[in-house]
DSSP file (Angstrom, degrees, kcal/mol; ACC not computed):
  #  RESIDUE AA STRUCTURE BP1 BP2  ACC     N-H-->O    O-->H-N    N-H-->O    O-->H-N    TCO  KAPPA ALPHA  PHI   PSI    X-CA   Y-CA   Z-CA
    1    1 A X              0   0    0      0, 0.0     2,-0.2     0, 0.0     0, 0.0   0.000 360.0 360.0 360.0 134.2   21.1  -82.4   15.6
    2    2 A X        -     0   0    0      1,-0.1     2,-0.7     2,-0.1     0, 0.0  -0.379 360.0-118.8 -49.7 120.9   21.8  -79.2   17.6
    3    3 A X    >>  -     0   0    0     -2,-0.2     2,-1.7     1,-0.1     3,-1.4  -0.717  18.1-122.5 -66.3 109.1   19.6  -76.3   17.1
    4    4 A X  T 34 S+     0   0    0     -2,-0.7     4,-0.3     1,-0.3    -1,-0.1   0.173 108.6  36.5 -59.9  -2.2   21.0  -73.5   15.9
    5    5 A X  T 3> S+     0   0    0     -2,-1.7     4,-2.5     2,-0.1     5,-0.4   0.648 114.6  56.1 -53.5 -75.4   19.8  -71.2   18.9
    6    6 A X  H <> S+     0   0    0     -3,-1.4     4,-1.3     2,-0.3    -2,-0.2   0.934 104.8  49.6 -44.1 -51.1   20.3  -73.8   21.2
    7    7 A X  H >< S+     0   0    0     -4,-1.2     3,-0.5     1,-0.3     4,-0.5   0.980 117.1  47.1 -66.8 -50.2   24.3  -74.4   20.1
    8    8 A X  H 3> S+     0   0    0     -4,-0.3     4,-2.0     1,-0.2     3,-0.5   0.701 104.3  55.7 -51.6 -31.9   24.7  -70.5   20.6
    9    9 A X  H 3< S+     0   0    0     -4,-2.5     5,-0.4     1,-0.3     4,-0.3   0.837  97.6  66.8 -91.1 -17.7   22.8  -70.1   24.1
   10   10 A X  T XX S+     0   0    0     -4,-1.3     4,-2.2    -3,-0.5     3,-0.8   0.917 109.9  35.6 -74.4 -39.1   25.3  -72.8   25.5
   11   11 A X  H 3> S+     0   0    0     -3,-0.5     4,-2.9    -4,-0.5     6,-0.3   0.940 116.2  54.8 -49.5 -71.4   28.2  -70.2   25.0
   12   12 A X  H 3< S+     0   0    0     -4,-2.0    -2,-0.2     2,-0.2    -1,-0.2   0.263 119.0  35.6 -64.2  21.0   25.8  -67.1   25.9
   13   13 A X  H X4 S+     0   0    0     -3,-0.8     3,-1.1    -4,-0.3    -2,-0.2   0.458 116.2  47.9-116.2 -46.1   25.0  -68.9   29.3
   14   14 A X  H 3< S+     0   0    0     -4,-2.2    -2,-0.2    -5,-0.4    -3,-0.2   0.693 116.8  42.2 -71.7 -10.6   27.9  -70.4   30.2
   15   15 A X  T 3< S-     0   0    0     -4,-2.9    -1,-0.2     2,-0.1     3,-0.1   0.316 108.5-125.7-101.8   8.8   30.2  -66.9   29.4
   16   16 A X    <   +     0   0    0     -3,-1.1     2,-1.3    -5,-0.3    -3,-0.1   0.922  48.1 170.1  50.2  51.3   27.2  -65.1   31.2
   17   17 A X        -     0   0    0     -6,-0.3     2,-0.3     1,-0.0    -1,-0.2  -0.759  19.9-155.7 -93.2  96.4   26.7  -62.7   28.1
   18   18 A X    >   -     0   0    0     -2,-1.3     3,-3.1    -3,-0.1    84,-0.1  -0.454  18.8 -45.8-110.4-166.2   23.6  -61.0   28.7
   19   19 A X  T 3  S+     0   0    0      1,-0.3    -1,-0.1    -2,-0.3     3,-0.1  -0.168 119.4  28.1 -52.6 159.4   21.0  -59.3   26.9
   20   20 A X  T 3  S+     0   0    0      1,-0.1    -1,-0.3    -3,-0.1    20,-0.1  -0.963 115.6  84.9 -54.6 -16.1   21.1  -56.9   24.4
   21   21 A X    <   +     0   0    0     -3,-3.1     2,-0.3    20,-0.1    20,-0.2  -0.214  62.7 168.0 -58.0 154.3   24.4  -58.9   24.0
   22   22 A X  E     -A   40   0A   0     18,-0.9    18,-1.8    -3,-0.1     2,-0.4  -0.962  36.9-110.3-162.7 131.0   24.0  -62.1   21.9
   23   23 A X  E     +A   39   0A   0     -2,-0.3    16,-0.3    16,-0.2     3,-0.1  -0.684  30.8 170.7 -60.7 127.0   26.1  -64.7   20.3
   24   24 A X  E     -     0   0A   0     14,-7.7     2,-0.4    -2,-0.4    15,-0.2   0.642  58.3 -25.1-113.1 -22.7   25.9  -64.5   16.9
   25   25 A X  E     -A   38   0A   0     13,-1.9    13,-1.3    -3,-0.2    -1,-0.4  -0.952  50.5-146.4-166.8-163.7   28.8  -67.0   16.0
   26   26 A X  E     -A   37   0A   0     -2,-0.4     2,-0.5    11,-0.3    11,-0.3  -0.973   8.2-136.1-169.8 151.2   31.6  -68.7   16.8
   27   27 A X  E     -A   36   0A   0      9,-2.1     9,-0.9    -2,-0.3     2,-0.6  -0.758   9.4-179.7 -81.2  53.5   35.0  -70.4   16.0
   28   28 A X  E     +A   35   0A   0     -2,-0.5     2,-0.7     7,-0.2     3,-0.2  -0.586   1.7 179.6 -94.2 129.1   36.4  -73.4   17.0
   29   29 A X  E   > -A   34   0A   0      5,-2.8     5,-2.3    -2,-0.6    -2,-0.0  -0.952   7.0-173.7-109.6 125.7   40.1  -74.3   15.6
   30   30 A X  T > 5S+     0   0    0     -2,-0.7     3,-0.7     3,-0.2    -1,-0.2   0.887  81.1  60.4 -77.8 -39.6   41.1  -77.8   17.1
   31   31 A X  T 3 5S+     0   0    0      1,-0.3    -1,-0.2    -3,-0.2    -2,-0.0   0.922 111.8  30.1 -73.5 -29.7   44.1  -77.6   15.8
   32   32 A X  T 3 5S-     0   0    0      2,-0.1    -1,-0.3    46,-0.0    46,-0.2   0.479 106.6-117.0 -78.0 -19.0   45.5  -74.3   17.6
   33   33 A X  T < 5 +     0   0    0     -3,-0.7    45,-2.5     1,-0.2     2,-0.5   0.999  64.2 153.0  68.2  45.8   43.3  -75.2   20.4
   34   34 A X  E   < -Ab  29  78A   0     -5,-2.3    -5,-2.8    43,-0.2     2,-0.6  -0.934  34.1-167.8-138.2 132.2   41.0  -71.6   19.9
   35   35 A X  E     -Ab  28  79A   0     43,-2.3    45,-2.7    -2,-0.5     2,-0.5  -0.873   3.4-172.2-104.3 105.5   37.7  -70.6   20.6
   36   36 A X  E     -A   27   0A   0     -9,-0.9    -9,-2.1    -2,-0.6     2,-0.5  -0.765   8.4-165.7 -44.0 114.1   36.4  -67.3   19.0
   37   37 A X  E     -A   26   0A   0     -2,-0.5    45,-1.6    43,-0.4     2,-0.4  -1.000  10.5-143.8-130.6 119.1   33.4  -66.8   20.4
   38   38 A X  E     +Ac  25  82A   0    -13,-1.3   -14,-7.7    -2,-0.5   -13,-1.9  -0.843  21.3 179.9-147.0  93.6   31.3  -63.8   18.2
   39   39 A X  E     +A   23   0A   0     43,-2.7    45,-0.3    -2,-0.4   -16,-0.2  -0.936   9.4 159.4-123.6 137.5   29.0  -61.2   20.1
   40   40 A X  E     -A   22   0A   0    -18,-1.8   -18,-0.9    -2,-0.4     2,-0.1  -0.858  33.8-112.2-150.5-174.6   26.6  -58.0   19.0
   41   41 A X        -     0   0    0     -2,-0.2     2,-0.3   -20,-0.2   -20,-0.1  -0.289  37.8 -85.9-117.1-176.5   23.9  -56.2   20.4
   42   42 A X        -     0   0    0     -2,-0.1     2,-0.6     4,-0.1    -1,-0.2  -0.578  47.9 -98.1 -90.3 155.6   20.2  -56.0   19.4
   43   43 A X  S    S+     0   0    0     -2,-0.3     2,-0.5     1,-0.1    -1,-0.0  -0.718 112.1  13.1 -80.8 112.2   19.0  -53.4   16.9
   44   44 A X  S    S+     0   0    0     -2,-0.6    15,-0.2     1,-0.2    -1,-0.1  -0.915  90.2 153.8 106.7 -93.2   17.6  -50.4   18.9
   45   45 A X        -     0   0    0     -2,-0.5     2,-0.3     1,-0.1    -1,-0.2   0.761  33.0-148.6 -53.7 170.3   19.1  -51.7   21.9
   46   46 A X        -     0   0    0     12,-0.1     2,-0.2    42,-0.1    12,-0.2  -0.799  12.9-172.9-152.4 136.5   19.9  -48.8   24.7
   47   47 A X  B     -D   57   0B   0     10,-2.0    10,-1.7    -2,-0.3     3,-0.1  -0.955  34.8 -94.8-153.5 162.9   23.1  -48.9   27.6
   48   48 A X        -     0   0    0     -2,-0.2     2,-0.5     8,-0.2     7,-0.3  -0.254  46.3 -95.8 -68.2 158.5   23.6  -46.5   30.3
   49   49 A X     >  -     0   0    0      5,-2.3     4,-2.3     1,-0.1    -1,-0.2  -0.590  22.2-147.5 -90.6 159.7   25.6  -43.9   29.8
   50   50 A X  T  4 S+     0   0    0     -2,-0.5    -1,-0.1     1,-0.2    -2,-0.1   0.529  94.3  42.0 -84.5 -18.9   28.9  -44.1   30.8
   51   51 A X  T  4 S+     0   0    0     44,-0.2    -1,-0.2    46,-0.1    45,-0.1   0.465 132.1  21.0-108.0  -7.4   29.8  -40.6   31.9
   52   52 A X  T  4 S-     0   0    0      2,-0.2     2,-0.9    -3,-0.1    -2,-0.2   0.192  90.4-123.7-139.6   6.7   26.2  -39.9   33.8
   53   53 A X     <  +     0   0    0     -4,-2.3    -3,-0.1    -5,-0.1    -5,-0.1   0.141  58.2 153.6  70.5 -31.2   24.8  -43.3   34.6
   54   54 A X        -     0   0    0     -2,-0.9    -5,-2.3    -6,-0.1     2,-0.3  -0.018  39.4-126.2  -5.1 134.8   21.4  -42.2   32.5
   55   55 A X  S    S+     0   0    0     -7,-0.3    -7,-0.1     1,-0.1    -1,-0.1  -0.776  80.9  28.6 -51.1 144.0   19.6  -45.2   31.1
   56   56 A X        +     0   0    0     -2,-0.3    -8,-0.2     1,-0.2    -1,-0.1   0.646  61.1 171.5  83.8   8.0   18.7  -45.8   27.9
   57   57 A X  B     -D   47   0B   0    -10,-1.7   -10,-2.0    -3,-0.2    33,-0.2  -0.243  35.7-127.2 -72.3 147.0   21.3  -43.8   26.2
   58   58 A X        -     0   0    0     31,-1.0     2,-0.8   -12,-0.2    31,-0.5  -0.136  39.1 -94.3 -88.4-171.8   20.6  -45.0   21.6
   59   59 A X        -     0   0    0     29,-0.3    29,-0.2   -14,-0.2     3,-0.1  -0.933  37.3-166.2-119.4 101.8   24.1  -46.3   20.0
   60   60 A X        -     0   0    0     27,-2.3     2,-0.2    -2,-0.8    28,-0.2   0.921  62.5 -47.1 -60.1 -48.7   25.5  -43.1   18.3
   61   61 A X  E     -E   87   0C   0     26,-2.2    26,-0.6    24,-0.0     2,-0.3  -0.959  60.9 -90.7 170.5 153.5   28.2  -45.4   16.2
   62   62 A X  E     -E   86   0C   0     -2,-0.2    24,-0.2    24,-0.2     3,-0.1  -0.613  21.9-164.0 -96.4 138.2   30.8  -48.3   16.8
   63   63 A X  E    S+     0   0C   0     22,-4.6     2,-0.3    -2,-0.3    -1,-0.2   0.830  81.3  19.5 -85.4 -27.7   34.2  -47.2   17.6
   64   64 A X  E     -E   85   0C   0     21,-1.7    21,-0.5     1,-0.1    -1,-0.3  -0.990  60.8-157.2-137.2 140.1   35.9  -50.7   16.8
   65   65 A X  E    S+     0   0C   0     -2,-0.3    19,-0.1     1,-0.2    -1,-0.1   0.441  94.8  33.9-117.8  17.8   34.1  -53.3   14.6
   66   66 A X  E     +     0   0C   0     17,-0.1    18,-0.2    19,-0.0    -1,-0.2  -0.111  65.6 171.3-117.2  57.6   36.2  -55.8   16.3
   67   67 A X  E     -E   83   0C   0     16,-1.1    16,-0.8    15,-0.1     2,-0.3  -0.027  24.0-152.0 -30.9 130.9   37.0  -55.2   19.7
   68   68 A X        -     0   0    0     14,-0.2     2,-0.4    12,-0.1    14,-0.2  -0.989  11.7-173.4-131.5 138.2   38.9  -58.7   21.0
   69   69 A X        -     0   0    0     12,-0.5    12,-0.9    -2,-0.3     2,-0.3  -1.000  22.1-129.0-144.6 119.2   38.7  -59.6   24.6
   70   70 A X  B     -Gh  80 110D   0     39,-5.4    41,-0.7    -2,-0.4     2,-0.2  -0.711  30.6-168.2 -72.2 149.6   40.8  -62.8   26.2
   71   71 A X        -     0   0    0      8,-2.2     2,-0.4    -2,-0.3     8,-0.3  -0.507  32.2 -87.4-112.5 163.3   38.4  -65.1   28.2
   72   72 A X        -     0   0    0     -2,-0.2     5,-0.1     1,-0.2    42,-0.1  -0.575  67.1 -70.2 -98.8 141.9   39.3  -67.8   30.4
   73   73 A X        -     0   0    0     -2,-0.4     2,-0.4     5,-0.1    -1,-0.2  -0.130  42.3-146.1 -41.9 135.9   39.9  -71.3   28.7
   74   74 A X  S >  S-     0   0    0      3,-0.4     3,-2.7    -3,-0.1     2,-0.3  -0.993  76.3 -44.5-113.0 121.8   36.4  -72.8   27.4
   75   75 A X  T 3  S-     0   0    0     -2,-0.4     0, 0.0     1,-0.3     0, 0.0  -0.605 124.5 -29.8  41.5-123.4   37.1  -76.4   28.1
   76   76 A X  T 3  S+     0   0    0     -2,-0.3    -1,-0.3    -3,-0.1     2,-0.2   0.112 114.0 103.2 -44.0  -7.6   40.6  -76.6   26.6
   77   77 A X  S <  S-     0   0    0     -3,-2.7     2,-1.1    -5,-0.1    -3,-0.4  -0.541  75.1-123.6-111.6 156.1   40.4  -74.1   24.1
   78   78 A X  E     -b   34   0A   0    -45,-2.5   -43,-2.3   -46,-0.2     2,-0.3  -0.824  46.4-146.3 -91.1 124.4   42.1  -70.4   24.8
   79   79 A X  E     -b   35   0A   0     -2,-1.1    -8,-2.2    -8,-0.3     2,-0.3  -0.896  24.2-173.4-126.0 156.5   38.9  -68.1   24.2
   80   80 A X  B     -G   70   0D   0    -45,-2.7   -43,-0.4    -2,-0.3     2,-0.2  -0.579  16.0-141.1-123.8 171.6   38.3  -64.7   22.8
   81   81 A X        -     0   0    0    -12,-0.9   -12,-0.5    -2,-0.3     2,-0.4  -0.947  15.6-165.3 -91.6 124.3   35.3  -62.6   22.6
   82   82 A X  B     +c   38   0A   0    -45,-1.6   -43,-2.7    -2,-0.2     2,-0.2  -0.943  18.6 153.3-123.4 137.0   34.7  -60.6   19.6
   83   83 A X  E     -E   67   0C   0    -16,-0.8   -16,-1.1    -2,-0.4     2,-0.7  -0.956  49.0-111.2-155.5 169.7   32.1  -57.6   19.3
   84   84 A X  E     -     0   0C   0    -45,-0.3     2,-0.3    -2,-0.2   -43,-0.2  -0.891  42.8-136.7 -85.6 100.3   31.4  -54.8   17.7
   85   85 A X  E     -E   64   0C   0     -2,-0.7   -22,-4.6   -21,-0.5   -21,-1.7  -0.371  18.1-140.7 -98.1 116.0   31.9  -52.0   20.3
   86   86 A X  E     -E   62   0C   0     -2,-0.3    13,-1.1   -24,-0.2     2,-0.4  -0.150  13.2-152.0 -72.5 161.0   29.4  -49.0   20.7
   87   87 A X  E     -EF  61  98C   0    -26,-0.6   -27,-2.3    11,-0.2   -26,-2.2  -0.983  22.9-150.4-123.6 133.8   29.4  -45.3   21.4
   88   88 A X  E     - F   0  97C   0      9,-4.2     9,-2.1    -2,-0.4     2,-0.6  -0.818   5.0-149.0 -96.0 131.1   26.2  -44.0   23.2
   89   89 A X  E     - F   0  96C   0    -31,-0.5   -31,-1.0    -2,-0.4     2,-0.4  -0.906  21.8-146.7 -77.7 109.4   25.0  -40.6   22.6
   90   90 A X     >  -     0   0    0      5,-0.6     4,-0.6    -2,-0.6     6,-0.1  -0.581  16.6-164.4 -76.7 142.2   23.2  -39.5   25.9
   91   91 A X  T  4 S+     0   0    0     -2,-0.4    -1,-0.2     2,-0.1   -35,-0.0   0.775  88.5  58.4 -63.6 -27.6   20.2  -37.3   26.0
   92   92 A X  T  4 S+     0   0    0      1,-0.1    -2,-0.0     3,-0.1   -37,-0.0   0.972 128.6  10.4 -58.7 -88.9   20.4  -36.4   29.8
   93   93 A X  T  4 S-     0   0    0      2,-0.1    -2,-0.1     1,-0.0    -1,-0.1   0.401  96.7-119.5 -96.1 -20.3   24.2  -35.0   29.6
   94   94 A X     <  +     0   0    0     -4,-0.6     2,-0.9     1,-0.2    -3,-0.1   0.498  60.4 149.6 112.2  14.7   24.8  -34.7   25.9
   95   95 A X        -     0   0    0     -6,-0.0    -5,-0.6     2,-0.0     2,-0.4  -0.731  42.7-151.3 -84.8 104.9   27.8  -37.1   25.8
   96   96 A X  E     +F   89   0C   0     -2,-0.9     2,-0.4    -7,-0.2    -7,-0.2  -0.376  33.4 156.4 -55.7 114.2   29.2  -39.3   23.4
   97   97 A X  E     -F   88   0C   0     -9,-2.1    -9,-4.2    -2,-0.4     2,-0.3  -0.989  43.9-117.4-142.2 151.8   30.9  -42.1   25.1
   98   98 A X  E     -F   87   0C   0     -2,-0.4   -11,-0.2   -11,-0.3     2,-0.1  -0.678  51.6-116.2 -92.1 137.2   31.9  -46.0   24.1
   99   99 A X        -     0   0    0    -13,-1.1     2,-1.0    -2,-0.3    -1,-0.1  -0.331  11.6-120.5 -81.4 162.8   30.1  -48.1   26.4
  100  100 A X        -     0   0    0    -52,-0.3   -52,-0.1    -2,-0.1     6,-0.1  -0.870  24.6-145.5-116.4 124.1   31.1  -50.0   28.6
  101  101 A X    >   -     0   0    0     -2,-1.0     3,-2.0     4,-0.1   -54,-0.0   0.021  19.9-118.9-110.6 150.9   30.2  -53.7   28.5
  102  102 A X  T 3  S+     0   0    0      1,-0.3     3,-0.1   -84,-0.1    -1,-0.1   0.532 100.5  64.8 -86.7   3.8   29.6  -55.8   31.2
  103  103 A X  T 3  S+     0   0    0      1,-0.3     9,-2.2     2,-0.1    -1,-0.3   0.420 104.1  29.4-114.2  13.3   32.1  -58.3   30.9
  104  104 A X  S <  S-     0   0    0     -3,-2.0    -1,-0.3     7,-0.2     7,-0.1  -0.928  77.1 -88.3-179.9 170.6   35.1  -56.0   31.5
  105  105 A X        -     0   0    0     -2,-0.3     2,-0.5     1,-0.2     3,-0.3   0.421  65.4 -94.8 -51.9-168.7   36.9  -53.2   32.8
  106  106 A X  S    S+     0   0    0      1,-0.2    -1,-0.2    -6,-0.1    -6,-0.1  -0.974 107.8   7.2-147.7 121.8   36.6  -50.4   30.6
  107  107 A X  S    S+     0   0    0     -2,-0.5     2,-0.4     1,-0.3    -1,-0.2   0.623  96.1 126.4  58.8  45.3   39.8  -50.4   28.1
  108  108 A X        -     0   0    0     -3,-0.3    -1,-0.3     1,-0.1    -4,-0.0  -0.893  62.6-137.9-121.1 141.2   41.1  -53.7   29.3
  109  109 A X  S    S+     0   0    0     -2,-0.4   -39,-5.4   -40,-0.1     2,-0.3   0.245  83.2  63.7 -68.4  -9.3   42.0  -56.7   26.6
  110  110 A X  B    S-h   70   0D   0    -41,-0.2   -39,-0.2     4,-0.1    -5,-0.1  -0.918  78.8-119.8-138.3-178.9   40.3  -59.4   29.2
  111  111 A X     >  -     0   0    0    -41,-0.7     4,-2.1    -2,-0.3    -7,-0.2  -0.073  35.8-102.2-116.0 170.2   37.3  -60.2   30.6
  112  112 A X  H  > S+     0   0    0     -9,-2.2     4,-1.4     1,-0.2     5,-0.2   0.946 123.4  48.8 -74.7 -33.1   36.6  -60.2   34.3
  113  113 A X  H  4 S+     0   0    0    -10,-0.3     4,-0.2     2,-0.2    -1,-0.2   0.694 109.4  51.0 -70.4 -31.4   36.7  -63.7   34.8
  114  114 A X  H >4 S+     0   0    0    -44,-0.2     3,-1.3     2,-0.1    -2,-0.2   0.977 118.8  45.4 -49.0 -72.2   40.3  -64.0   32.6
  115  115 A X  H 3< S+     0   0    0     -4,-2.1    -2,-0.2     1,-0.3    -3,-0.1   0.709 115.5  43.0 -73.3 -26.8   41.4  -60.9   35.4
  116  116 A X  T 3<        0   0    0     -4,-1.4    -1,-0.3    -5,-0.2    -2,-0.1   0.616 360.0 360.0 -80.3 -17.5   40.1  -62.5   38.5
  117  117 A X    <         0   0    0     -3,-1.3    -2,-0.2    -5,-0.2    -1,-0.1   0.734 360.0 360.0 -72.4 360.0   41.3  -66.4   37.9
């Protein structure tokens, strides 16, 4: 039997989701042929800001508490990415902004690897 870490990291290596980002769960429907794939951030966790570059900007408040992101087919299956999507308050510059996440374009519905293929 899979370990319940272990069955999550295989998703969070192979879709290159790193840290504070995490799998927290996932979806497979065989019969539709779709993988939901289920991502959130650590508690405390910190991102630059997005209007000054600053590091470390805290998580003001989530703008969307599903944000959906198409992915490139994980075997066979059409896959999504699901997270709950932040706004940073910076200290540097005093701007509230939704971050922007490292596996796409900032307001885009796909991923980089979906937009490059």
């Amino acid at each position: 039997m899979v370990e319940f870490n272990q069955e999550f990291s295989v998703f969070q290596n192979a879709q290159k989701i790193e840290d504070p980002w995490y799998v927290i769960d996932y979806e497979l429907n065989q019969t539709d042929q779709i993988l939901d794939v289920y991502l959130d951030f650590k508690r405390g966790a910190t991102f630059a800001c997005p209007h000054c570059g600053a590091a470390h900007a805290k998580v003001h408040d989530i703008v969307d508490d599903d944000r959906t992101w198409r992915h490139l087919n994980f075997w066979q299956y059409t896959t999504y990415l699901h997270a709950r999507h932040p706004r940073v308050k910076c200290d540097l510059c005093g701007k509230i902004r939704t971050v922007i996440v490292d596996w796409s374009r900032q307001s885009s519905g796909f991923t980089w690897f979906f937009e490059a293929k």
